[in-house]
PDB file of N, CA, C and O in Angstrom:
ATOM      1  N   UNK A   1       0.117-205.429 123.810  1.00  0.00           N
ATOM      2  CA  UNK A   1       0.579-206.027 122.589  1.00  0.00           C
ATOM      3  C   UNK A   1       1.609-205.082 121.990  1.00  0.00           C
ATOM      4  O   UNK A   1       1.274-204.495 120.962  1.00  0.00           O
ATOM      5  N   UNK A   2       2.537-204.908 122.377  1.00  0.00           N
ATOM      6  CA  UNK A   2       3.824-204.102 121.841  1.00  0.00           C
ATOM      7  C   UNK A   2       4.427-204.911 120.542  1.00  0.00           C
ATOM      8  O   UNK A   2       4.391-206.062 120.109  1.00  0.00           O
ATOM      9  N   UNK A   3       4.970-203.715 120.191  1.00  0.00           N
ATOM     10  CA  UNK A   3       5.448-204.240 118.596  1.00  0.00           C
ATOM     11  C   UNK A   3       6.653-203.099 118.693  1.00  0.00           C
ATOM     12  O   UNK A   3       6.463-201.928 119.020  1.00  0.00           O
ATOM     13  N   UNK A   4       7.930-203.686 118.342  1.00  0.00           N
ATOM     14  CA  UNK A   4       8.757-202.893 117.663  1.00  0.00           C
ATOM     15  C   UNK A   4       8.628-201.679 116.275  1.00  0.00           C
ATOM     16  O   UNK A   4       7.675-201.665 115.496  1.00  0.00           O
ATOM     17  N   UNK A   5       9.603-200.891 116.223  1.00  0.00           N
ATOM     18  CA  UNK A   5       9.336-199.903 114.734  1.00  0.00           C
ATOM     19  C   UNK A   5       9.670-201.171 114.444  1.00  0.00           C
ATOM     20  O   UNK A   5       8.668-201.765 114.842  1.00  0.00           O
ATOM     21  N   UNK A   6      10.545-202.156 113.933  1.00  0.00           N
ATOM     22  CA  UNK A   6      10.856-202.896 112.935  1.00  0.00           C
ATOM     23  C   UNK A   6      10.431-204.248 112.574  1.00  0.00           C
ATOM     24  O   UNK A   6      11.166-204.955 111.885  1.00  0.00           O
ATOM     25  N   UNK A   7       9.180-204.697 113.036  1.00  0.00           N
ATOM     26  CA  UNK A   7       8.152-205.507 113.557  1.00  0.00           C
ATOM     27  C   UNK A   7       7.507-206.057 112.215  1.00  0.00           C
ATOM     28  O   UNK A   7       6.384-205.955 112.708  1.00  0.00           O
ATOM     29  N   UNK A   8       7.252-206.534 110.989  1.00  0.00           N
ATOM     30  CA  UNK A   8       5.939-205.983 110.281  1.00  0.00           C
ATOM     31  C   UNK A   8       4.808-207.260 110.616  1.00  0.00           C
ATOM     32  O   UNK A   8       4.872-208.337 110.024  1.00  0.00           O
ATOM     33  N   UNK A   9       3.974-207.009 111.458  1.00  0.00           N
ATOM     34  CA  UNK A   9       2.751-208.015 111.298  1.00  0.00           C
ATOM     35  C   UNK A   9       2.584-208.834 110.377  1.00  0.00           C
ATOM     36  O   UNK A   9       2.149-208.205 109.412  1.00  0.00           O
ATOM     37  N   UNK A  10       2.750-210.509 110.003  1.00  0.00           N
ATOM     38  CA  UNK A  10       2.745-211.121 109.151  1.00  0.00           C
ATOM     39  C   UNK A  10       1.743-212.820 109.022  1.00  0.00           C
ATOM     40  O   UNK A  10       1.749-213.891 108.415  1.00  0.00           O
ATOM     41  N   UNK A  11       1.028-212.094 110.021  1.00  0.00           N
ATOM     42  CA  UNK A  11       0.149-213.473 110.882  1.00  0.00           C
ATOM     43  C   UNK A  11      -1.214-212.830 110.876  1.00  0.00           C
ATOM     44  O   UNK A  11      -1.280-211.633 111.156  1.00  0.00           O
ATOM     45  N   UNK A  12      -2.553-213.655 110.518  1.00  0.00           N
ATOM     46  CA  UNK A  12      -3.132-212.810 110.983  1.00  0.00           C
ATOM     47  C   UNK A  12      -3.988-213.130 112.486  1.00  0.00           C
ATOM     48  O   UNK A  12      -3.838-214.160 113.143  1.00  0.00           O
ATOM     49  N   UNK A  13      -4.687-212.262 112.760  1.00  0.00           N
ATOM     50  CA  UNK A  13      -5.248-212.283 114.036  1.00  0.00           C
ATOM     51  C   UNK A  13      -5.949-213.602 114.601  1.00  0.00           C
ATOM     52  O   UNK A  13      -6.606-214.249 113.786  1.00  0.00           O
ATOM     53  N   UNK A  14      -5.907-213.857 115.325  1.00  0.00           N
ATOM     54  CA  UNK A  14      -6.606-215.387 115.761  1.00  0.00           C
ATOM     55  C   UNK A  14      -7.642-215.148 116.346  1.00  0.00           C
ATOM     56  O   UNK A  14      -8.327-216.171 116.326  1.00  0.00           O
ATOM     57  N   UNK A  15      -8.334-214.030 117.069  1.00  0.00           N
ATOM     58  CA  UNK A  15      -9.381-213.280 117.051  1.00  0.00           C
ATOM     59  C   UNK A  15      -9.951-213.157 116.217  1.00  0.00           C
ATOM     60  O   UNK A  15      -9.480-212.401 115.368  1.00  0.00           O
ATOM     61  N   UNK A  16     -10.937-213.631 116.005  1.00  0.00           N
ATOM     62  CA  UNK A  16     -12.075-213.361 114.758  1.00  0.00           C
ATOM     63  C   UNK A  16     -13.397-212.554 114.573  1.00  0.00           C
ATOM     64  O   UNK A  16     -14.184-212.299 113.661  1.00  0.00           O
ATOM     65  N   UNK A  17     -13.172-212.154 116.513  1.00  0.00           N
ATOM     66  CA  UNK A  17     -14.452-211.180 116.852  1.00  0.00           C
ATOM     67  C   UNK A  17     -14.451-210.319 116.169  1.00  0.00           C
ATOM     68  O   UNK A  17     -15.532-210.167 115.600  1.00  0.00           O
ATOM     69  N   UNK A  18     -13.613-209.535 115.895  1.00  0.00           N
ATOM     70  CA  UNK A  18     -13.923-208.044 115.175  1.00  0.00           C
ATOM     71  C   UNK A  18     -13.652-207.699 113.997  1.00  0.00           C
ATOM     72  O   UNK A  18     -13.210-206.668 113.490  1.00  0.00           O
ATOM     73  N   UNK A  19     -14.165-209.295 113.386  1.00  0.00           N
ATOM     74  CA  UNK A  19     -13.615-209.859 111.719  1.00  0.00           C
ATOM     75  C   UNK A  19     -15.180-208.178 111.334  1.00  0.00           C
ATOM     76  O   UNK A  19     -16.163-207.855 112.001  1.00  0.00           O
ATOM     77  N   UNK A  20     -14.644-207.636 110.078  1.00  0.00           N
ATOM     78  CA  UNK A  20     -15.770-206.680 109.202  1.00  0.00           C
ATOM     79  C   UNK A  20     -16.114-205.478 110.758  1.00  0.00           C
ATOM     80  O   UNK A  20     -17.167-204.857 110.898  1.00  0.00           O
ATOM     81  N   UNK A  21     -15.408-205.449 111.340  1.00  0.00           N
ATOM     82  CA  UNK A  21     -15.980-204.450 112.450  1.00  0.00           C
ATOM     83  C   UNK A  21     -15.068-203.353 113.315  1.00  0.00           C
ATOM     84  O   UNK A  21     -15.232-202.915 114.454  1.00  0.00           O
ATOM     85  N   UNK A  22     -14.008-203.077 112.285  1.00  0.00           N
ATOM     86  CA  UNK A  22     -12.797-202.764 112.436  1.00  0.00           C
ATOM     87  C   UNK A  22     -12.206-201.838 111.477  1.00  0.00           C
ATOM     88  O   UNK A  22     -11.933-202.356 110.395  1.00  0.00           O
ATOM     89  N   UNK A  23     -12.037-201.047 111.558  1.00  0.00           N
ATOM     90  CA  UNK A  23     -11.078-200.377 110.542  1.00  0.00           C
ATOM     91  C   UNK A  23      -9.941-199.413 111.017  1.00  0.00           C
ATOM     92  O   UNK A  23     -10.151-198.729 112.019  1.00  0.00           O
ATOM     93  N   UNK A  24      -8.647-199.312 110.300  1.00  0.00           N
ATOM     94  CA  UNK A  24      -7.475-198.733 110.457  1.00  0.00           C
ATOM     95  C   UNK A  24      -7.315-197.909 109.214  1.00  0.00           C
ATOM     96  O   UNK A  24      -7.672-198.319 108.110  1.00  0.00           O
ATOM     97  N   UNK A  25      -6.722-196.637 109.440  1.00  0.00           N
ATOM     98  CA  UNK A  25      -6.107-195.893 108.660  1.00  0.00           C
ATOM     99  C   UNK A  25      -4.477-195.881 107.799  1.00  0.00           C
ATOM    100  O   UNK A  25      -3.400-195.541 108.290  1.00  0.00           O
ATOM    101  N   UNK A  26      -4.815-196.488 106.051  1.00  0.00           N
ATOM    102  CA  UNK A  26      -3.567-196.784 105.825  1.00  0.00           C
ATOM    103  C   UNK A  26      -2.921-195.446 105.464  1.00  0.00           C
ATOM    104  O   UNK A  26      -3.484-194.616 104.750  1.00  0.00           O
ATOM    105  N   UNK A  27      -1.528-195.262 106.075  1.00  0.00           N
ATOM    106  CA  UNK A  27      -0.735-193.707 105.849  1.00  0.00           C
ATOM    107  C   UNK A  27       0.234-193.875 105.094  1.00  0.00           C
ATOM    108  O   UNK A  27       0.976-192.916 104.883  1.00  0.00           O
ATOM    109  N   UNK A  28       0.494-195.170 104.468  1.00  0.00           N
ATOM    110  CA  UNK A  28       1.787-195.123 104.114  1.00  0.00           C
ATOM    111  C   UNK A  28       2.045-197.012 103.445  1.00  0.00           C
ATOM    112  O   UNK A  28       1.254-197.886 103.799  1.00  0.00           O
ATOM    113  N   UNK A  29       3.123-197.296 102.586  1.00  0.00           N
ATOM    114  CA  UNK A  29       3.592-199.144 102.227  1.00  0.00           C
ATOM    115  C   UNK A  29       4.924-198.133 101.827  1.00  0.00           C
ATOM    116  O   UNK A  29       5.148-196.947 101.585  1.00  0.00           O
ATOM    117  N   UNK A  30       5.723-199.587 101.940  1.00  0.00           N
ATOM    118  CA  UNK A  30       6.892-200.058 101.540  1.00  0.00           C
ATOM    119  C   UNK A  30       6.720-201.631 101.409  1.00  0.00           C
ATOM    120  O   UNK A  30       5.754-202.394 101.402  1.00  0.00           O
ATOM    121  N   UNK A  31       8.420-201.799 101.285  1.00  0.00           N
ATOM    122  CA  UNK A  31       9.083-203.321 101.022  1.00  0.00           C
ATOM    123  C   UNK A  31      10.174-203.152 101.684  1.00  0.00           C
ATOM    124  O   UNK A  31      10.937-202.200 101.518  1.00  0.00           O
ATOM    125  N   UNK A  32      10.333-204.095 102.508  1.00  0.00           N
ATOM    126  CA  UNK A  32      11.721-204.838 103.619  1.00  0.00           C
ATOM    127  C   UNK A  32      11.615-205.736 103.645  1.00  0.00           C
ATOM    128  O   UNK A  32      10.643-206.395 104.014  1.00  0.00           O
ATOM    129  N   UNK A  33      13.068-206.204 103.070  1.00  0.00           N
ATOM    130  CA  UNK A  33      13.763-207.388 102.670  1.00  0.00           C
ATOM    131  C   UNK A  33      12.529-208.723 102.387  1.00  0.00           C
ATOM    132  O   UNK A  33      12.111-209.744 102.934  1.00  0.00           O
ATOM    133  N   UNK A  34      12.258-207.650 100.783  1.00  0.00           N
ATOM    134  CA  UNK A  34      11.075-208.380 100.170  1.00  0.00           C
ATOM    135  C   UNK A  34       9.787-208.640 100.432  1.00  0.00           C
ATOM    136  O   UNK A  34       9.094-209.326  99.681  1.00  0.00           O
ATOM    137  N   UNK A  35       9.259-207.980 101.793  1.00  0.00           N
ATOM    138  CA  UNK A  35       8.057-208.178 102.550  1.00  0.00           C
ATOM    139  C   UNK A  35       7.402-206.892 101.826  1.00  0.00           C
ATOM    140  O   UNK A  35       8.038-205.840 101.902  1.00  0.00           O
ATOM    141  N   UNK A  36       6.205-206.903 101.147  1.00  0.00           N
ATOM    142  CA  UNK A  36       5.429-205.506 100.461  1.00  0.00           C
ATOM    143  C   UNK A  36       4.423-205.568 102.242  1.00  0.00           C
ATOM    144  O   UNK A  36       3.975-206.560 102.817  1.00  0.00           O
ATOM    145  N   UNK A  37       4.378-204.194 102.637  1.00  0.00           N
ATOM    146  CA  UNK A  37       3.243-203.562 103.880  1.00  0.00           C
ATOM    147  C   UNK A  37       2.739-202.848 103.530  1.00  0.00           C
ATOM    148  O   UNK A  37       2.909-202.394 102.399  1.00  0.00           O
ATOM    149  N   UNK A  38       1.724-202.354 104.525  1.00  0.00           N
ATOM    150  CA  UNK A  38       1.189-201.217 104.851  1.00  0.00           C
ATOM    151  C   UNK A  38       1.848-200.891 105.853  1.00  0.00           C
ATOM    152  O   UNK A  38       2.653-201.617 106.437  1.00  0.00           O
ATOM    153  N   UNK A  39       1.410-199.198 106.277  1.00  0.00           N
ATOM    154  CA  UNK A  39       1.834-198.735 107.515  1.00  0.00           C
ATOM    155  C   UNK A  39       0.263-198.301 107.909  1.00  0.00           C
ATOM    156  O   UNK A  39      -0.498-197.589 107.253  1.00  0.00           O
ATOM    157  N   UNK A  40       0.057-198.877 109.029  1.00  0.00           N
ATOM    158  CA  UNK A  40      -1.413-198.715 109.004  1.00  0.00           C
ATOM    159  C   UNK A  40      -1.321-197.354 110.526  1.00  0.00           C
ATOM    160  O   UNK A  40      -0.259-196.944 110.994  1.00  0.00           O
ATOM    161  N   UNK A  41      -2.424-197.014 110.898  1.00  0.00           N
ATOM    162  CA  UNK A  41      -2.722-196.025 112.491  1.00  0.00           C
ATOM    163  C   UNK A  41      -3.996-196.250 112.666  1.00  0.00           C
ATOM    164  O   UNK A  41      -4.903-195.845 111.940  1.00  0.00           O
ATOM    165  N   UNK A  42      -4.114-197.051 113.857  1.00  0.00           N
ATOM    166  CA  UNK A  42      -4.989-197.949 114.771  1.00  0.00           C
ATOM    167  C   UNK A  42      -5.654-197.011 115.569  1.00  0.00           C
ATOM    168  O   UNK A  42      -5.029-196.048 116.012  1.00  0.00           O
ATOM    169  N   UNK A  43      -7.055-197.199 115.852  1.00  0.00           N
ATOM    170  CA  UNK A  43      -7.842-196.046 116.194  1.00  0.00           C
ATOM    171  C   UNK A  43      -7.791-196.746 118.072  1.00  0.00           C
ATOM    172  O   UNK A  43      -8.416-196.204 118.983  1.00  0.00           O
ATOM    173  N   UNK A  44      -7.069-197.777 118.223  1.00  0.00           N
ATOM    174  CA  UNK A  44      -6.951-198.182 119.913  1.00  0.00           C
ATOM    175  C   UNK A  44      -5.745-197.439 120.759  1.00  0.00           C
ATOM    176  O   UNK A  44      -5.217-197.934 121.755  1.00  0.00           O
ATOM    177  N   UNK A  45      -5.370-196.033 120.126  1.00  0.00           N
ATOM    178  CA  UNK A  45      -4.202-195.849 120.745  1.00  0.00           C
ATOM    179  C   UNK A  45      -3.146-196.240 121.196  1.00  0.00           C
ATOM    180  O   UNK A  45      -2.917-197.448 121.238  1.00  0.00           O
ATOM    181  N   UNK A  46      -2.108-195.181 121.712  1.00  0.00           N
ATOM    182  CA  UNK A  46      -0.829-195.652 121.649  1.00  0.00           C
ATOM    183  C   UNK A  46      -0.389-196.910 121.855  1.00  0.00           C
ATOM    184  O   UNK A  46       0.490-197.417 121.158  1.00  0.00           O
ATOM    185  N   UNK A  47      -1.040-197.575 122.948  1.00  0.00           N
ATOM    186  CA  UNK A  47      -0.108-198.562 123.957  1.00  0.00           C
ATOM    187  C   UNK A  47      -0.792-199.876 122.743  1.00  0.00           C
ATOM    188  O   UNK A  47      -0.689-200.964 123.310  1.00  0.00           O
ATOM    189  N   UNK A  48      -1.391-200.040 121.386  1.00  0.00           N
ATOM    190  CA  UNK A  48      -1.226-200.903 120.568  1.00  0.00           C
ATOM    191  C   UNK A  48      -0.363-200.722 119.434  1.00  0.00           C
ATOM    192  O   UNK A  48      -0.383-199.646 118.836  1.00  0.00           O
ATOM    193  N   UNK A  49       0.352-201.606 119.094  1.00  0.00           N
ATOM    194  CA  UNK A  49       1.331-201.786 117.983  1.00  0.00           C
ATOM    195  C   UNK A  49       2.604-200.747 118.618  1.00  0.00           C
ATOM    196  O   UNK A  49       2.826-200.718 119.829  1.00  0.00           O
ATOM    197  N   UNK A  50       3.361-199.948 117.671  1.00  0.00           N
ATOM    198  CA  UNK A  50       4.218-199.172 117.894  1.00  0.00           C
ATOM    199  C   UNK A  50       4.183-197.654 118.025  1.00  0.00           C
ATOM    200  O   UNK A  50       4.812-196.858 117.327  1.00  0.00           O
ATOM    201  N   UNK A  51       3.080-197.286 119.351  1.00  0.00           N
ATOM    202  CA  UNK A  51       2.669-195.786 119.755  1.00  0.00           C
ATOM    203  C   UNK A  51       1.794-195.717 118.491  1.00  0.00           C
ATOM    204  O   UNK A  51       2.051-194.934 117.577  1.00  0.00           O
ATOM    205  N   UNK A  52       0.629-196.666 118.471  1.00  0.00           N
ATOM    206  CA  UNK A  52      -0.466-196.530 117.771  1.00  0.00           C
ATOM    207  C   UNK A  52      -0.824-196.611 116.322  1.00  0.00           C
ATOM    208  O   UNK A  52      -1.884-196.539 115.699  1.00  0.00           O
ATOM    209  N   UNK A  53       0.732-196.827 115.928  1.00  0.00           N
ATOM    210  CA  UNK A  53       0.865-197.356 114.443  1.00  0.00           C
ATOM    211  C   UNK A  53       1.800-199.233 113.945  1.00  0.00           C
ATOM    212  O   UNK A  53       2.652-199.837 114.596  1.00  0.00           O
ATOM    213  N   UNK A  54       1.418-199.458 113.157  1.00  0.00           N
ATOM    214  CA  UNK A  54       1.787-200.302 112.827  1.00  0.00           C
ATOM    215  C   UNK A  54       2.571-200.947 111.139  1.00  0.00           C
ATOM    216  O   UNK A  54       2.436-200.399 110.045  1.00  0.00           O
ATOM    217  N   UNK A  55       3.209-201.980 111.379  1.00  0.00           N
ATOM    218  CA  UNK A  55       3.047-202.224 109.884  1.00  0.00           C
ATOM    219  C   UNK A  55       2.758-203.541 109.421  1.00  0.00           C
ATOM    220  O   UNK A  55       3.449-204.392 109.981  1.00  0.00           O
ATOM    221  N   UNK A  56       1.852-204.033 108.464  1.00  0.00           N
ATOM    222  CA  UNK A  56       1.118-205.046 108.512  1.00  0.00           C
ATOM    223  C   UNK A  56       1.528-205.704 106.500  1.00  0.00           C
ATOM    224  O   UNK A  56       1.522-205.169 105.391  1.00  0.00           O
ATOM    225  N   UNK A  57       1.757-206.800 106.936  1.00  0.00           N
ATOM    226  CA  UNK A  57       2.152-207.654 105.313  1.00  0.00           C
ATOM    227  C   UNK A  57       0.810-207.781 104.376  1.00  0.00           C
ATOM    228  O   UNK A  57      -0.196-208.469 104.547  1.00  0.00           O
ATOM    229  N   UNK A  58       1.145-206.907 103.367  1.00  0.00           N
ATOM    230  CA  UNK A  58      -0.039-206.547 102.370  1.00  0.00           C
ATOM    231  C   UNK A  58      -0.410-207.858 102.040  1.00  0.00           C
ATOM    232  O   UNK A  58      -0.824-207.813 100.882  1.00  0.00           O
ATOM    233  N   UNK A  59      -0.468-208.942 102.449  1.00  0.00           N
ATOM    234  CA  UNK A  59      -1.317-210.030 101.961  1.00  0.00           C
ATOM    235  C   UNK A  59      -2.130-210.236 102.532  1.00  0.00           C
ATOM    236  O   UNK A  59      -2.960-211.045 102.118  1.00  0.00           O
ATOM    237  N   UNK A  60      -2.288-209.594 103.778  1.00  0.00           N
ATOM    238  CA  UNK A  60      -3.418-209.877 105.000  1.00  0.00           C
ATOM    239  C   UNK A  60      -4.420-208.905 105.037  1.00  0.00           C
ATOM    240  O   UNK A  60      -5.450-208.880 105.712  1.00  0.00           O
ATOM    241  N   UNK A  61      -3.913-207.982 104.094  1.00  0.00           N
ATOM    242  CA  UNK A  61      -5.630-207.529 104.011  1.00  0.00           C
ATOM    243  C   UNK A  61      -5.983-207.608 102.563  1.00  0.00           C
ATOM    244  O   UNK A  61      -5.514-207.382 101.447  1.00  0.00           O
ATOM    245  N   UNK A  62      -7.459-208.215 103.392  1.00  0.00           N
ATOM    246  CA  UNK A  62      -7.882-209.075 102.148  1.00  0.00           C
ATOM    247  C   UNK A  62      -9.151-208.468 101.559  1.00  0.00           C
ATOM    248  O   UNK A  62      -9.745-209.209 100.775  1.00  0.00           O
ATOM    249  N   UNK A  63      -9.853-206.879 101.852  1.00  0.00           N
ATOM    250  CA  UNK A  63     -10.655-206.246 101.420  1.00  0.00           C
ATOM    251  C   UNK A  63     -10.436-204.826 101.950  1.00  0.00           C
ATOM    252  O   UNK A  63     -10.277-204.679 103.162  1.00  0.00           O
ATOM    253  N   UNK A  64     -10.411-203.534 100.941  1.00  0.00           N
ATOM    254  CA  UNK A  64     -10.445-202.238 101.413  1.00  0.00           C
ATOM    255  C   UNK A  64     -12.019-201.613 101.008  1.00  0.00           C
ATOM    256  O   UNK A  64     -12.869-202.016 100.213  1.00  0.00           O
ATOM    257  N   UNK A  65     -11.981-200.575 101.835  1.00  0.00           N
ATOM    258  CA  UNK A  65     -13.367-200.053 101.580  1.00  0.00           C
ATOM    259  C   UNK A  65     -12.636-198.281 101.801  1.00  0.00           C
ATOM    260  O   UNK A  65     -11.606-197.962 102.394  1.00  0.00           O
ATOM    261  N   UNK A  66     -13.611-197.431 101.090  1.00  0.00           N
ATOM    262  CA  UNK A  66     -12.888-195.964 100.966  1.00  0.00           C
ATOM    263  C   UNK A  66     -14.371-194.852 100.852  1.00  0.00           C
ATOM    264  O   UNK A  66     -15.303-195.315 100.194  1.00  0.00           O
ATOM    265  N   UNK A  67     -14.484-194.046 101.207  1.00  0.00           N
ATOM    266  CA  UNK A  67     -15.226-193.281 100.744  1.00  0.00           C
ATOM    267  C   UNK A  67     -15.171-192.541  99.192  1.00  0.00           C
ATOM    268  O   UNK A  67     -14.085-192.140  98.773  1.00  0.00           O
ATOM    269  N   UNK A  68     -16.139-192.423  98.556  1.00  0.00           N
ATOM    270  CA  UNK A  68     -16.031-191.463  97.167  1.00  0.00           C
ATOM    271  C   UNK A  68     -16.530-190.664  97.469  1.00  0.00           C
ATOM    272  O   UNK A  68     -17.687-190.725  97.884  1.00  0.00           O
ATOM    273  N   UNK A  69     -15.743-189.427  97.367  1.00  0.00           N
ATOM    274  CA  UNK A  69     -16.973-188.064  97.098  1.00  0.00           C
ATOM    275  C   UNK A  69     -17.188-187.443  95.750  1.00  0.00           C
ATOM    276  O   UNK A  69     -16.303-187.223  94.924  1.00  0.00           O
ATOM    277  N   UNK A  70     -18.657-187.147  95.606  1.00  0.00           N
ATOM    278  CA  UNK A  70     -18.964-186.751  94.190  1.00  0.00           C
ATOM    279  C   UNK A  70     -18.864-184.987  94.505  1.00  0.00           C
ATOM    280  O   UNK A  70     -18.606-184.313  95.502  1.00  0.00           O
ATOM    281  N   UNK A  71     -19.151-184.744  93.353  1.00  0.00           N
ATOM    282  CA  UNK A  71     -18.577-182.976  93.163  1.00  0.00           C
ATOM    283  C   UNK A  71     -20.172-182.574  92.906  1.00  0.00           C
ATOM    284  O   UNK A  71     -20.487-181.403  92.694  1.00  0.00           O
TER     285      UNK A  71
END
Protein backbone atom coordinates (compact mmCIF):
# COMPACT_ATOMS: atom_id res chain seq x y z
CA UNK A 1 0.00 0.00 0.00
CA UNK A 2 2.36 2.84 -1.07
CA UNK A 3 1.48 6.34 -0.67
CA UNK A 4 3.29 9.29 -1.97
CA UNK A 5 4.95 12.29 0.50
CA UNK A 6 2.10 14.25 -1.10
CA UNK A 7 -0.75 11.75 -0.69
CA UNK A 8 -3.09 12.85 2.35
CA UNK A 9 -5.42 9.83 3.19
CA UNK A 10 -8.96 11.09 2.82
CA UNK A 11 -11.13 7.84 2.72
CA UNK A 12 -11.49 5.80 5.36
CA UNK A 13 -10.49 2.20 5.60
CA UNK A 14 -12.95 -0.38 4.25
CA UNK A 15 -11.44 -2.83 6.60
CA UNK A 16 -13.20 -2.74 9.67
CA UNK A 17 -11.20 -5.56 11.36
CA UNK A 18 -8.95 -3.53 13.30
CA UNK A 19 -11.77 -0.90 13.96
CA UNK A 20 -10.60 0.11 18.29
CA UNK A 21 -7.47 -2.24 17.85
CA UNK A 22 -5.05 -0.04 16.34
CA UNK A 23 -3.18 2.79 17.18
CA UNK A 24 -0.70 5.31 15.38
CA UNK A 25 1.50 7.91 16.63
CA UNK A 26 0.39 11.57 15.80
CA UNK A 27 3.94 13.70 15.18
CA UNK A 28 2.79 16.43 13.57
CA UNK A 29 -0.91 18.49 11.32
CA UNK A 30 -0.98 20.96 8.85
CA UNK A 31 -3.38 22.30 5.99
CA UNK A 32 -2.92 21.74 2.06
CA UNK A 33 -4.90 23.42 -0.14
CA UNK A 34 -7.53 23.56 2.60
CA UNK A 35 -7.34 19.87 3.68
CA UNK A 36 -6.59 20.19 7.89
CA UNK A 37 -4.24 16.44 8.67
CA UNK A 38 -2.43 14.71 10.77
CA UNK A 39 0.95 13.36 10.12
CA UNK A 40 0.57 10.20 11.73
CA UNK A 41 3.87 7.03 12.18
CA UNK A 42 2.39 3.62 11.77
CA UNK A 43 3.74 0.99 14.02
CA UNK A 44 3.57 -1.61 10.49
CA UNK A 45 6.75 -0.25 9.18
CA UNK A 46 8.28 1.17 6.37
CA UNK A 47 6.84 -0.53 3.31
CA UNK A 48 3.16 1.09 4.73
CA UNK A 49 2.16 4.57 3.77
CA UNK A 50 5.27 6.76 2.95
CA UNK A 51 8.48 4.79 4.73
CA UNK A 52 6.13 4.29 7.65
CA UNK A 53 4.53 7.58 7.98
CA UNK A 54 1.61 9.03 6.74
CA UNK A 55 -0.82 11.84 6.41
CA UNK A 56 -4.39 11.34 7.17
CA UNK A 57 -7.59 14.13 6.81
CA UNK A 58 -8.41 15.18 10.40
CA UNK A 59 -11.99 14.26 9.90
CA UNK A 60 -11.32 10.63 9.96
CA UNK A 61 -10.31 10.32 13.16
CA UNK A 62 -13.04 10.16 15.01
CA UNK A 63 -11.68 9.36 18.71
CA UNK A 64 -8.12 10.01 20.45
CA UNK A 65 -7.02 8.35 23.51
CA UNK A 66 -3.54 9.64 25.39
CA UNK A 67 -1.98 8.70 28.46
CA UNK A 68 -2.01 11.20 31.70
CA UNK A 69 0.65 11.10 34.01
CA UNK A 70 0.08 12.28 37.54
CA UNK A 71 3.10 13.79 39.55
Amino acid sequence: MGQTKEEIYSEASKNNQSRGRHAVLIIGFGIENGIEYYLIKNSWGVNWGYLGYARVERRLVTSLSFPVLHE
